[in-house]
C-alpha positions as CSV (number, residue, x, y, z in Angstrom):
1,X,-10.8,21.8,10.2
2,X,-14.3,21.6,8.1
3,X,-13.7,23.1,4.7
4,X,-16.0,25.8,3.5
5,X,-16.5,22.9,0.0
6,X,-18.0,20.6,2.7
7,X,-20.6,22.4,4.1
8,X,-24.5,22.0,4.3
9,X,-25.1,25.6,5.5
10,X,-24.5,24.8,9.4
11,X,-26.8,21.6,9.3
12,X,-26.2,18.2,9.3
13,X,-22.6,18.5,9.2
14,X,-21.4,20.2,10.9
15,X,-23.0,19.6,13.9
16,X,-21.9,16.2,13.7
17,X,-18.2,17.0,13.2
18,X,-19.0,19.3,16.0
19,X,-19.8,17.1,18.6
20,X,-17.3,14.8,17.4
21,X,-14.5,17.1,17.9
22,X,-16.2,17.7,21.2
23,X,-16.3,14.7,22.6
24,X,-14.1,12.2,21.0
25,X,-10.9,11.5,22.1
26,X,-8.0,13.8,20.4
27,X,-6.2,10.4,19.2
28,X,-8.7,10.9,16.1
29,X,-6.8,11.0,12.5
30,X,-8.7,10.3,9.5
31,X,-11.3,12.3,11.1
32,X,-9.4,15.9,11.6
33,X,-8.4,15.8,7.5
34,X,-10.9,14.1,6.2
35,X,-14.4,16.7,7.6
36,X,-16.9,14.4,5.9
37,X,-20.0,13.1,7.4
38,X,-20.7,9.7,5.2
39,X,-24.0,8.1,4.7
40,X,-24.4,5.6,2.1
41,X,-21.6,4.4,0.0
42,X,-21.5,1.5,-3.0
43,X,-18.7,0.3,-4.6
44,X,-15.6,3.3,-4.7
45,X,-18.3,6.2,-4.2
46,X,-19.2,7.5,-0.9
47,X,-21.5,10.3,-0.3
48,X,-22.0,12.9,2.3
49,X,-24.7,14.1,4.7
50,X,-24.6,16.9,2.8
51,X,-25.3,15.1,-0.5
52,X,-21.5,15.6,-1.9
53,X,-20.3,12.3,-3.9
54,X,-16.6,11.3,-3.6
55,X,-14.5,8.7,-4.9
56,X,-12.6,6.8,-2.4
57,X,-9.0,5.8,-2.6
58,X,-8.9,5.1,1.3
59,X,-11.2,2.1,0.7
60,X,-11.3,1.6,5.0
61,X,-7.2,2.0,5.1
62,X,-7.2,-1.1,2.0
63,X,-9.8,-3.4,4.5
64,X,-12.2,-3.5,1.2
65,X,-11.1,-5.2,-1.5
66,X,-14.3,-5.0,-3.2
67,X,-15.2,-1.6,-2.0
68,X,-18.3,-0.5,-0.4
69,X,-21.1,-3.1,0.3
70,X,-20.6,-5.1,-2.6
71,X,-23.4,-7.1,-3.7
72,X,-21.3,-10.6,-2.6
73,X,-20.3,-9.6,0.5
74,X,-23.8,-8.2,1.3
75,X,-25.4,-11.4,0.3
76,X,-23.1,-13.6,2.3
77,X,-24.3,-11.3,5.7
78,X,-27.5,-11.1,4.9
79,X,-27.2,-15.3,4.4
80,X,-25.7,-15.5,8.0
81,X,-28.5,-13.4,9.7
82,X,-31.5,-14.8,7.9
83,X,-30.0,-18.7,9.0
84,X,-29.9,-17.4,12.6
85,X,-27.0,-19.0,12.9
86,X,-24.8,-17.8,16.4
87,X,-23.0,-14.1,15.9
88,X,-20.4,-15.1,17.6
89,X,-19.1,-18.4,18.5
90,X,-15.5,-17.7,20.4
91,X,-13.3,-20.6,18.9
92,X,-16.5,-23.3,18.2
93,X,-16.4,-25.2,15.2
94,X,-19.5,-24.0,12.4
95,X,-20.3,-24.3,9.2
96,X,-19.3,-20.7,8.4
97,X,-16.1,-21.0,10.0
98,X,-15.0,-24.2,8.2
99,X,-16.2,-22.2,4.8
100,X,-13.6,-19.6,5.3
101,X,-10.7,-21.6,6.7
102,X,-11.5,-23.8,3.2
103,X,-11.5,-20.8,1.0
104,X,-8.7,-18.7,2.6
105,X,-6.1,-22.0,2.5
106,X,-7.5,-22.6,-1.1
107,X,-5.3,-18.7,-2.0
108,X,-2.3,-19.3,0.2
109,X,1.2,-19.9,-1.3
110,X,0.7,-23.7,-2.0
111,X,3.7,-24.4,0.1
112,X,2.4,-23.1,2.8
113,X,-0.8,-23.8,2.6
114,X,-0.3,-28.1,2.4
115,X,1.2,-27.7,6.2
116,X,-0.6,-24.6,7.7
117,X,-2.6,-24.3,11.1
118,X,-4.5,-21.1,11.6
119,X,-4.7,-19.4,14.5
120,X,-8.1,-16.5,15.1
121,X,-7.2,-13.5,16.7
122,X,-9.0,-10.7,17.9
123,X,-10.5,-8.7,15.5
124,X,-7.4,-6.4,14.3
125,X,-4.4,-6.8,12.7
126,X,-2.4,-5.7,15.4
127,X,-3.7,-8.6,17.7
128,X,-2.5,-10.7,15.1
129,X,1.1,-9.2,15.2
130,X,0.8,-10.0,18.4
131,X,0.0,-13.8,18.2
132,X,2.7,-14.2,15.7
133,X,5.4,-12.4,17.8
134,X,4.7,-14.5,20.9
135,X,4.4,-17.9,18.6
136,X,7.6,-17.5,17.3
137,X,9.0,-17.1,20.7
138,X,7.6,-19.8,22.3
139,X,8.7,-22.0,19.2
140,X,11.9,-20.9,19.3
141,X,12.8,-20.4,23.1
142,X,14.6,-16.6,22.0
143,X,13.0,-13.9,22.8
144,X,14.7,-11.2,20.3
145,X,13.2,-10.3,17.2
146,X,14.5,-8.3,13.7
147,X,12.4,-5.6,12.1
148,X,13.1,-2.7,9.6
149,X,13.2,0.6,9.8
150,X,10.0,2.3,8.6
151,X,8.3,-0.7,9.7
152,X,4.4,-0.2,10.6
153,X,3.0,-3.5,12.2
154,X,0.4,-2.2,14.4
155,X,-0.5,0.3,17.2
156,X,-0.2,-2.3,20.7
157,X,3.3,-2.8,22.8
158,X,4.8,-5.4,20.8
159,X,4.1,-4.6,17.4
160,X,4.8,-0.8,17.8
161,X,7.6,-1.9,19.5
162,X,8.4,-3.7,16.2
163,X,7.3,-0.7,14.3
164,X,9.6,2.0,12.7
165,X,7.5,4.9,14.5
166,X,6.7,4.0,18.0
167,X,8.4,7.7,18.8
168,X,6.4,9.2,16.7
169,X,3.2,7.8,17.9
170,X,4.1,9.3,21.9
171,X,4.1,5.4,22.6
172,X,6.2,4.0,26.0
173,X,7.3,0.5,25.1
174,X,9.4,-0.7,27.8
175,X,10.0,-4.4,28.3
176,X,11.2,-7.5,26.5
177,X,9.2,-6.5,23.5
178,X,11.3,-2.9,23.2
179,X,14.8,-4.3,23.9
180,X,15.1,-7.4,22.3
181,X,14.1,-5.7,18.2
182,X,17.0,-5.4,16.1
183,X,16.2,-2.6,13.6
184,X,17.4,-3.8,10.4
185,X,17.9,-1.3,7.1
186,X,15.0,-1.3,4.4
187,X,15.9,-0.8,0.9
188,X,14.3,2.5,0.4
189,X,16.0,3.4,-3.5
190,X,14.5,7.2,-3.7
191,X,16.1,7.8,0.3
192,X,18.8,4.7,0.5
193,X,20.2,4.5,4.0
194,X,23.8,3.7,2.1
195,X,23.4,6.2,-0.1
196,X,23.2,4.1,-3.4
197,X,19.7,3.1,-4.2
198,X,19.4,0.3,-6.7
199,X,20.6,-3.4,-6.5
200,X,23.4,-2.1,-4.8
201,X,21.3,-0.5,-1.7
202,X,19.7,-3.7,-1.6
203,X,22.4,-5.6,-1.3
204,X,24.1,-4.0,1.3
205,X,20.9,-4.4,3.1
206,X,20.8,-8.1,2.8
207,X,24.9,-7.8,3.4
208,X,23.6,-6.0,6.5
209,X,21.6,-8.1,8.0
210,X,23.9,-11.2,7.6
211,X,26.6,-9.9,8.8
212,X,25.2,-8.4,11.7
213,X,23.7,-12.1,12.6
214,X,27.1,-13.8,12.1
215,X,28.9,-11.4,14.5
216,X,29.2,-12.8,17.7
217,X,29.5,-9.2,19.0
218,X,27.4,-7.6,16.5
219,X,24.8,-6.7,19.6
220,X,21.8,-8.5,17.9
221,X,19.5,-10.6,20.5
222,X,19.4,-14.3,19.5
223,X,16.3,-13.7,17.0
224,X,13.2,-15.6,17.7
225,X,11.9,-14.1,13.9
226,X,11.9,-11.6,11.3
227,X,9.1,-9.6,10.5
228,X,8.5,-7.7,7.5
229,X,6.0,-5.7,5.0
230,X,6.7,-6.8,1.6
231,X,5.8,-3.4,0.7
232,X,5.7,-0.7,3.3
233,X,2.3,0.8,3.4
234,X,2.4,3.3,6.3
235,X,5.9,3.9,5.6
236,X,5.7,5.6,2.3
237,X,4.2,2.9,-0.1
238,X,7.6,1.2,-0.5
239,X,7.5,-2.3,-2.2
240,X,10.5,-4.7,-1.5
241,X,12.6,-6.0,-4.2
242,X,11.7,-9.8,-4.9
243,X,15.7,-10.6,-5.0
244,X,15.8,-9.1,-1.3
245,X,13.3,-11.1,-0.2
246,X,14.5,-14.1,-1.3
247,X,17.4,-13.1,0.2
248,X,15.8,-12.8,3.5
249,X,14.1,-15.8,3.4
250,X,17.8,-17.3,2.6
251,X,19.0,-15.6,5.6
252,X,16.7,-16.7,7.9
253,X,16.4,-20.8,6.5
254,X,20.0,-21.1,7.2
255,X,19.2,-19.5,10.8
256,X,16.4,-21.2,11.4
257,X,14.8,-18.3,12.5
258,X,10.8,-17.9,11.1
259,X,10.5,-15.2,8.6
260,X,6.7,-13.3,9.8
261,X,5.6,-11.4,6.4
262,X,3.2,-8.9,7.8
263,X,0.8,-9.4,4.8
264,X,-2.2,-7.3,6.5
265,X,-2.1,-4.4,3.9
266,X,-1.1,-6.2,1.0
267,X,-2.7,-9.5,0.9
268,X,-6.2,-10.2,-0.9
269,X,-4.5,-9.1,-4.2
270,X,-4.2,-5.6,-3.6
271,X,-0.4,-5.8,-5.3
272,X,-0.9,-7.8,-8.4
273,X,-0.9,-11.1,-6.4
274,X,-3.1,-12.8,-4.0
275,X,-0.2,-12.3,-1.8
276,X,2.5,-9.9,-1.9
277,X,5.1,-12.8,-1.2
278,X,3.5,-14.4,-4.6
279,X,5.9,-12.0,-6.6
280,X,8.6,-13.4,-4.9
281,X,8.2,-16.9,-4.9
282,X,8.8,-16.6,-1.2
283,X,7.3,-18.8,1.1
284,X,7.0,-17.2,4.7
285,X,7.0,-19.7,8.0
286,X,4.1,-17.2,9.2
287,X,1.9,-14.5,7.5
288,X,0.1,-12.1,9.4
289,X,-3.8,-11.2,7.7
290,X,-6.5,-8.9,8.5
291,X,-8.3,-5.9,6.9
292,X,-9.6,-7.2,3.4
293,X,-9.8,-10.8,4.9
294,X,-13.4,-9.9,6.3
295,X,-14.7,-8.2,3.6
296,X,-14.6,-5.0,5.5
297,X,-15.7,-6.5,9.1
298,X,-12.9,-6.9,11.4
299,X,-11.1,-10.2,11.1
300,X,-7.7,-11.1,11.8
301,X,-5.3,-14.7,11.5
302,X,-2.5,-15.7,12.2
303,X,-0.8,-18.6,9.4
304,X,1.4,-20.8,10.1
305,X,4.0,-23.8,9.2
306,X,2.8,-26.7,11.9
307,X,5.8,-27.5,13.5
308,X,5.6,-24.2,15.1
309,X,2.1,-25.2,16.7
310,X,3.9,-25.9,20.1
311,X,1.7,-23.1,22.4
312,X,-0.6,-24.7,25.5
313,X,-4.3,-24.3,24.9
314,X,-5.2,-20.4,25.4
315,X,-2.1,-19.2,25.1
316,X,-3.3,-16.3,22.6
317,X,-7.0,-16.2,22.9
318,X,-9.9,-13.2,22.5
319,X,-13.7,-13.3,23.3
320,X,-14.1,-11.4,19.2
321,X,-12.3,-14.6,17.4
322,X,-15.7,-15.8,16.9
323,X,-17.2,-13.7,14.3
324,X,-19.2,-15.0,11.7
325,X,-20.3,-12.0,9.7
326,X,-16.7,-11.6,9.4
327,X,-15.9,-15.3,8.2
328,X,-19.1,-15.2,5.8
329,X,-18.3,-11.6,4.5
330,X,-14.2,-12.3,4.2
331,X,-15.5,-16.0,2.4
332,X,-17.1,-14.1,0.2
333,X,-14.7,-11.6,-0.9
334,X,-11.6,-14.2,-0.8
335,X,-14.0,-16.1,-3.3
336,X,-14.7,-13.2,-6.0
337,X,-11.5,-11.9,-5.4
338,X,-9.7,-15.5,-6.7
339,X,-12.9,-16.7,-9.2
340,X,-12.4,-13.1,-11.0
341,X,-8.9,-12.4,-11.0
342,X,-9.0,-9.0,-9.1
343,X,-5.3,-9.4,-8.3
344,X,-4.5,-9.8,-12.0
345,X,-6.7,-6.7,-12.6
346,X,-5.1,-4.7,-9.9
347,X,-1.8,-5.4,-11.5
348,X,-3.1,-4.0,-15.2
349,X,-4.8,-1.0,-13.7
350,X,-1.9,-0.3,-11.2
351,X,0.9,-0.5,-13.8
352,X,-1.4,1.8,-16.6
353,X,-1.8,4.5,-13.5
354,X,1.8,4.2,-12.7
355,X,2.8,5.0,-15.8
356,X,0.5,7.9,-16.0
357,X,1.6,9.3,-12.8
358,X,5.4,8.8,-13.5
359,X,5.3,11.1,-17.0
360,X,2.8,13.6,-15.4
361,X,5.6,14.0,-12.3
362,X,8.5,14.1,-14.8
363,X,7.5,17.9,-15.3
364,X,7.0,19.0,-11.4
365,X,10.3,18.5,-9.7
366,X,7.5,19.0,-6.1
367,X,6.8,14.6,-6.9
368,X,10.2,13.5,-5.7
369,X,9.3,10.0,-6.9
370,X,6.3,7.8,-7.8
371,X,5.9,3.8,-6.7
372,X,4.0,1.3,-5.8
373,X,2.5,-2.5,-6.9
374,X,-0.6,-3.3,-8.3
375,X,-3.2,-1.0,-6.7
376,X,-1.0,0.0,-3.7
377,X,0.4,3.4,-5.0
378,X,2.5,6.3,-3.5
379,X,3.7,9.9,-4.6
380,X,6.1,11.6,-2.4
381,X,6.6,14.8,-2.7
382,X,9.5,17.0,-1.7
383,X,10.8,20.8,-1.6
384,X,12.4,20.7,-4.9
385,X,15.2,23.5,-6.1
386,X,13.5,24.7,-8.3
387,X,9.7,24.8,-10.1
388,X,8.0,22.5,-12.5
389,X,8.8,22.9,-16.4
390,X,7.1,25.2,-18.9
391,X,6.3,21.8,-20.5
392,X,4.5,20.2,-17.6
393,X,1.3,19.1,-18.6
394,X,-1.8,16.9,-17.3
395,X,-1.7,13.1,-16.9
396,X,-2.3,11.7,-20.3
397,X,-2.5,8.7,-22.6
398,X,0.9,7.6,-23.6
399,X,1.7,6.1,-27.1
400,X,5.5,4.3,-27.1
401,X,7.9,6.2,-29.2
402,X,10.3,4.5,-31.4
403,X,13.0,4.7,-29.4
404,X,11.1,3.3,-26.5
405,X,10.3,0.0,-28.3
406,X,14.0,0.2,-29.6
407,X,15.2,0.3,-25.8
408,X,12.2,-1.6,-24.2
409,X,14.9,-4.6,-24.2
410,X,17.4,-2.6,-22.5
411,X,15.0,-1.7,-19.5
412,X,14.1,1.6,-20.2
413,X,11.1,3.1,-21.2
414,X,10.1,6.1,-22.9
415,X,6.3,7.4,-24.2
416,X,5.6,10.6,-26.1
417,X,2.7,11.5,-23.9
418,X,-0.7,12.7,-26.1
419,X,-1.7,15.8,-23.7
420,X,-5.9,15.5,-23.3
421,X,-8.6,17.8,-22.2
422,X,-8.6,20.1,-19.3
423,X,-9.6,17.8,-15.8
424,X,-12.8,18.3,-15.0
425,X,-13.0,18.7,-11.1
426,X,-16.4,18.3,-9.3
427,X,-18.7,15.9,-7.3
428,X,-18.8,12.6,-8.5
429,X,-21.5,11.9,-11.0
430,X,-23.9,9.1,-11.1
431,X,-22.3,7.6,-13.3
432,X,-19.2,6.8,-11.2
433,X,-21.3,4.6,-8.9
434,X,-20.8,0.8,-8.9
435,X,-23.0,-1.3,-11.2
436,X,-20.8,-4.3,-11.1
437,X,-23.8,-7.1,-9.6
438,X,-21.4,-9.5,-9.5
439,X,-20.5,-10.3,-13.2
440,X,-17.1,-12.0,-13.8
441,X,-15.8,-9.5,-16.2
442,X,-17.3,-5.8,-15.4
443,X,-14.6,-3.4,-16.5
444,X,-14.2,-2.7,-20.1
445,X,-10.5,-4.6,-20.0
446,X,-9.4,-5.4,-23.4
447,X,-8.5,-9.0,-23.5
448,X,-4.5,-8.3,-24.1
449,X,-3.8,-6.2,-21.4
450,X,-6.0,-9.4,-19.2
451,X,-3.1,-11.4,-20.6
452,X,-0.6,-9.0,-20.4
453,X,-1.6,-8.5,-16.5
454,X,-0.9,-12.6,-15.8
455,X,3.2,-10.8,-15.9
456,X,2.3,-9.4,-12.8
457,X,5.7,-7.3,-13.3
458,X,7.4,-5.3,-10.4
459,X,6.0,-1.6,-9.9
460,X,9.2,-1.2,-6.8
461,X,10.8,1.7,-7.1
462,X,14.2,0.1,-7.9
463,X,12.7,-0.2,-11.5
464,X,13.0,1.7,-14.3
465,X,9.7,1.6,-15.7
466,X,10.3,-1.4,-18.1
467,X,7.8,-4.2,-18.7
468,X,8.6,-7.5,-16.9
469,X,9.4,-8.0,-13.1
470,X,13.2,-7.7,-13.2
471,X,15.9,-5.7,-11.8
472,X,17.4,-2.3,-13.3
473,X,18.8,-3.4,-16.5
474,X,17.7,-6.7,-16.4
475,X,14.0,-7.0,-18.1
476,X,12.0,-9.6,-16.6
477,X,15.1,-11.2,-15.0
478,X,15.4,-12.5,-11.7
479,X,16.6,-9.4,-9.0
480,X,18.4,-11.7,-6.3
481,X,20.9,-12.6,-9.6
482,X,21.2,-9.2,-9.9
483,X,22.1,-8.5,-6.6
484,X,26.2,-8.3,-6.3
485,X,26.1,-7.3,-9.9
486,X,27.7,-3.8,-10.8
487,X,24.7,-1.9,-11.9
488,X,24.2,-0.3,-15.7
489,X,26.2,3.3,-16.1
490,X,23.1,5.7,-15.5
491,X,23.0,9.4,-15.7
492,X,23.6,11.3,-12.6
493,X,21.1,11.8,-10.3
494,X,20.5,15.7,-10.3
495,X,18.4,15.9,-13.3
496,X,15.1,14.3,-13.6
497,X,15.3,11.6,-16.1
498,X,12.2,9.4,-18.5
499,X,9.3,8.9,-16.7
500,X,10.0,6.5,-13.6
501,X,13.2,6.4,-14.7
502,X,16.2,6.2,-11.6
503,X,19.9,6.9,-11.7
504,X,21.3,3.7,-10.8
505,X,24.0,2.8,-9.1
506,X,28.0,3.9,-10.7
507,X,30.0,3.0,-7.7
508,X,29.8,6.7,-6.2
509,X,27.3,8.0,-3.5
510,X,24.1,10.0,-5.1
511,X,22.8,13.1,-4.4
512,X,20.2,13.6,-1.3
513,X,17.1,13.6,-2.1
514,X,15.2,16.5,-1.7
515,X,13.8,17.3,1.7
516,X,10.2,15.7,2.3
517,X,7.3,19.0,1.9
518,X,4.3,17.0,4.7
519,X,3.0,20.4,4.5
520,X,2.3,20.3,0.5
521,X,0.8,17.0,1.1
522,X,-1.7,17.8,3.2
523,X,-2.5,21.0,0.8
524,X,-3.1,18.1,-2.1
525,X,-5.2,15.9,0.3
526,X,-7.4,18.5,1.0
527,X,-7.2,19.7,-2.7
528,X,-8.5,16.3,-3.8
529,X,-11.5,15.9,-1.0
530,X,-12.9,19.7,-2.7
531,X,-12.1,17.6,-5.6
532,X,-14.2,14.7,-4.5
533,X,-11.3,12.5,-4.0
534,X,-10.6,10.8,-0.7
535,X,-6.4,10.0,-0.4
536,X,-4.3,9.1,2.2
537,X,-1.1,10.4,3.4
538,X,1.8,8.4,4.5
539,X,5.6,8.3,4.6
540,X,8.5,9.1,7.0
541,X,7.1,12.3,7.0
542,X,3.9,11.9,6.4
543,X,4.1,13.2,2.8
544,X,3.6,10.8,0.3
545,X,0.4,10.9,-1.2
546,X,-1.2,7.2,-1.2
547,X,-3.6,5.3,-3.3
548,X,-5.5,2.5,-2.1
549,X,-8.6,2.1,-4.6
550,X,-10.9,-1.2,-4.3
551,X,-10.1,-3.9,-6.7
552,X,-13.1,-2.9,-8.7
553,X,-12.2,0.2,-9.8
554,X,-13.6,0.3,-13.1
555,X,-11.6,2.1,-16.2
556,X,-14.2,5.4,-16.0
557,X,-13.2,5.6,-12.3
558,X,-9.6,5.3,-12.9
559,X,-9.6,8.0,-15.2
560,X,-11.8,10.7,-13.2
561,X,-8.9,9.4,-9.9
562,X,-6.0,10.6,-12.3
563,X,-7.6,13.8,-13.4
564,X,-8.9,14.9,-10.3
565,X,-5.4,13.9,-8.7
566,X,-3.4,15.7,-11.1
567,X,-5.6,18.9,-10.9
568,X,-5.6,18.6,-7.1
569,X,-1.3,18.6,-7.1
570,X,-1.3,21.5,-9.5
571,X,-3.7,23.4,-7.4
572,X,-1.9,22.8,-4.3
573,X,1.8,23.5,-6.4
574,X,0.8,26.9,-7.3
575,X,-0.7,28.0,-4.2
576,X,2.7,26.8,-2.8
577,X,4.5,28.5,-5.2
578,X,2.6,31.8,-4.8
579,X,3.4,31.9,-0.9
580,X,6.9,31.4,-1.8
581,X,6.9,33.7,-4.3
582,X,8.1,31.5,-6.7
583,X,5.1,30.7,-9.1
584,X,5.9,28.3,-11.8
585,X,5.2,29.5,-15.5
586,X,2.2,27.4,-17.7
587,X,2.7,25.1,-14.6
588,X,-0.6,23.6,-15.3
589,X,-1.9,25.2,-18.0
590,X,-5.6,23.3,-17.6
591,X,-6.1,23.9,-13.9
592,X,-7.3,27.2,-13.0
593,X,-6.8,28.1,-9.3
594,X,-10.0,27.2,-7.0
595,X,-11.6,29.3,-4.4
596,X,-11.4,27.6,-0.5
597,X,-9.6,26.7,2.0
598,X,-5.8,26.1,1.4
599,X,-4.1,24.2,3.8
């Protein structure tokens, strides 16, 4: 798997990535597609044993907010060890402890937060799932549970089990914690399970799950709770429409069943809130938190409402609940993540590379779609009909046209894009290492688009690219009113429209989307690390492209991500199309082919 661009002439290296594909066990992932060796890393720049620099948008699967060993979160360790405090205290009260649990309720939604209990798990999120699943039962006295499809809530029985891919994975969940999950539809607008997309596939999602909970012979086991991602990370970077999630939490009130948002991916502002539910103005009965929580150590908790604090003493319990480099390091990083409004900043920089990444796919029918919230980004990419345009160009700055501000009202959006210099691909350069010591304001952000970030608008794919947080065809206006509506007249769905742009809903079936293309994926991925970019892939089929880069990522950075990105996808396009004999004209006229490896 080592690629001849990662190589320090048979030393270092590879004899590490030897001996680890000797001897570790073959359940290793990031590992096999990812041959680098790291040694240091500060901030979104990680380098190699042998001395290659790369920027990472894996940031530890999203566990650092901050990215690597941030001054702050370093400082707060260092504080722990030099105090001699205890490492690890099982469930004893301390100072450190006390800290976090003050600073983490300080960012919850304030309606949960004034009647909360916390509950310390082991030290990953899955553990987590776990205490949530087995609190709702025992609250509840039911033992079923409702999930969605392409669901991803962790890797032990019950939350793969509650998971969209426990197939997949070669797992064997038998038990209560298999048969009692109702899998529910997740609105998914680029592949709708009904066929629709829109307002109108999310409807008849909600309409789904209601109906299937009225039916006395509808099948469903009487639900102890409802979990959910309000965007789907490992399922294709799939954020959920704010109107359907206030549906759901509709639903399930009148129920009484708990609604569990599974908030381990998303939380710590990684969407353009503190929380992903924030966009919503939903309030969960449980969330479920780990990865950036500790600041990069593991750390995982289970929030709740306190009437469902009914479980016996050691009913949910683990020896690594104790950990209080993890409570000072996650302390830290919920503090400078609230004090310098990283989740505003994530929802600026996430929109601006959004947009970028829509008009640069609008020319390469191979990205099926692009999506995502705040910093939490996703490019799927398909087998298309036929090639990219002769006017496909690199990402660029946009400028609006006329008719976009004329239409801007009307929810759509249209940029004549200003095509810039050739991408420069190569190692990362010194000056792409972190300098931020802490300052409250370290990344060049003009002051309008601070304000402008405060809209926090929806990135979901149901959009159509227009400012404000609304649904299709209603800028900035609430999506559950929009849901029952009959959606705006939209051109059909076989030609690629503006950038972002969707055919919405016209009371007929769409057209398929294109078949899923995991194997052009992994060609990009591996395109970007010779690139010095680390992605992740994702998806149904493992081919979506994802972007997971630390709150921090300053302006320079995001720029050298986009270029390297969009030099990587044209790379790994035309070597695609040459195999198939099919090699797209002026395709991308500023990325010359590149000697290596292809996968």
């Amino acid at each position: 798997m080592a690629l001849s661009a990662v190589s320090d002439d048979g030393g270092v290296t590879q004899g590490i990535l030897r001996r680890q594909a000797l001897r570790e066990s073959a359940t290793r992932t990031y590992a096999r597609a990812l041959p680098i060796v790291p040694v240091r890393a500060r901030g979104m720049t990680v380098e190699g044993a042998d001395g290659r620099r790369y920027l990472d948008c894996l940031s530890g699967a999203g566990a650092l907010a901050l990215g690597h060993n941030h001054p702050v979160v370093l400082e707060a360790i260092r504080a722990v060890l030099d105090s001699e405090a205890p490492l690890q205290v099982l469930d004893l009260a301390t100072p450190v402890r006390d800290a976090f649990t003050d600073e983490l309720f300080a960012t919850l939604p304030p309606g949960l937060a004034a009647r909360a209990r916390v509950q310390f798990c082991g030290p990953a999120g899955t553990d987590a799932v776990e205490a949530a699943l087995k609190l709702v039962r025992t609250a509840t006295g039911r033992d079923g549970l409702l999930a969605f499809s392409g669901a991803y809530h962790g890797m032990t029985a019950g939350a793969l089990a509650a998971s969209g891919g426990a197939a997949a994975a070669g797992a064997f969940v038998t038990g209560a914690s298999a048969t009692g999950v109702t899998r529910l539809p997740f609105p998914y607008d680029y592949r709708c399970p009904f066929g629709v997309g829109g307002e109108r596939g999310a409807e008849l999602s909600a309409r789904w799950a209601e109906k299937l909970l009225d039916d006395p012979k509808g099948g469903a086991p009487d639900p102890a709770g409802m979990i959910l991602e309000p965007v789907q990370g490992e399922g294709g970077v799939i954020p959920a429409p704010d109107g359907w999630l206030r549906r759901m939490r509709e639903i399930t009130a009148a129920r009484s069943i708990p609604l569990i948002a599974d908030e381990v991916q998303t939380g710590v502002g990684r969407t353009g809130a503190f929380w992903a539910v924030d966009h919503s103005g939903v309030v969960p009965d449980v969330m479920v938190l780990s990865k950036a929580i500790g600041g990069g150590l593991p750390l995982a908790v289970v929030v709740y409402r306190e009437e469902l604090d009914v479980w016996p003493p050691g009913a949910h319990a683990g020896t690594f609940r104790g950990n209080q480099l993890a409570m000072a390091a996650g302390t830290a990083t919920l503090a400078y993540v609230r004090e310098n409004h990283l989740a505003r900043r994530a929802a600026v920089v996430g929109r601006r590379m959004l947009e970028r990444l829509r008009r640069f796919a609008a020319g390469r029918p191979q990205i099926g779609e692009v999506r995502g919230r705040g910093l939490m980004i996703g490019l799927e990419l398909v087998t298309p009909e036929a090639g990219p345009t002769a006017e496909a160009g690199p990402i660029a700055e946009a400028e609006p046209t006329a008719e976009a501000e004329a239409t801007a009202e009307a929810g759509q959006a249209g940029f004549a894009a200003r095509v810039g210099p050739a991408a420069q691909a190569g190692p990362v350069v010194d000056a792409d290492w972190e300098r931020t010591q802490g300052g409250a304001t370290p990344y060049g952000t003009p002051p309008s688009e601070v304000a402008l970030g405060a809209v926090t608008p929806c990135e979901g794919a149901w959009l159509t690219g227009a400012e404000g947080g609304g649904a299709r065809g209603v800028p900035g206006g609430d999506a559950c009113q929009a849901l029952g509506r009959g959606a705006r007249q939209a051109p059909g769905r076989g030609a690629r429209q503006a950038p972002g742009g969707r055919a919405s809903y016209d009371g007929v079936a769409r057209t398929a989307a294109p078949p899923a293309d995991p194997a052009l994926a992994a060609a990009v991925q591996q395109e970007c690390l010779r690139r010095g970019l680390i992605v992740e892939l994702g998806g149904r089929h493992n081919a979506v492209i994802r972007l997971l880069p630390p709150l921090t990522i300053t302006d320079e950075q995001t720029e050298a991500v986009l270029d390297r990105l969009a030099d990587a996808l044209d790379a790994a396009i035309r070597t695609s199309g040459a195999r198939s004999g099919e090699l797209p004209p002026a395709a991308a006229p500023f990325a010359p082919p590149t000697a290596g490896n292809r996968r």
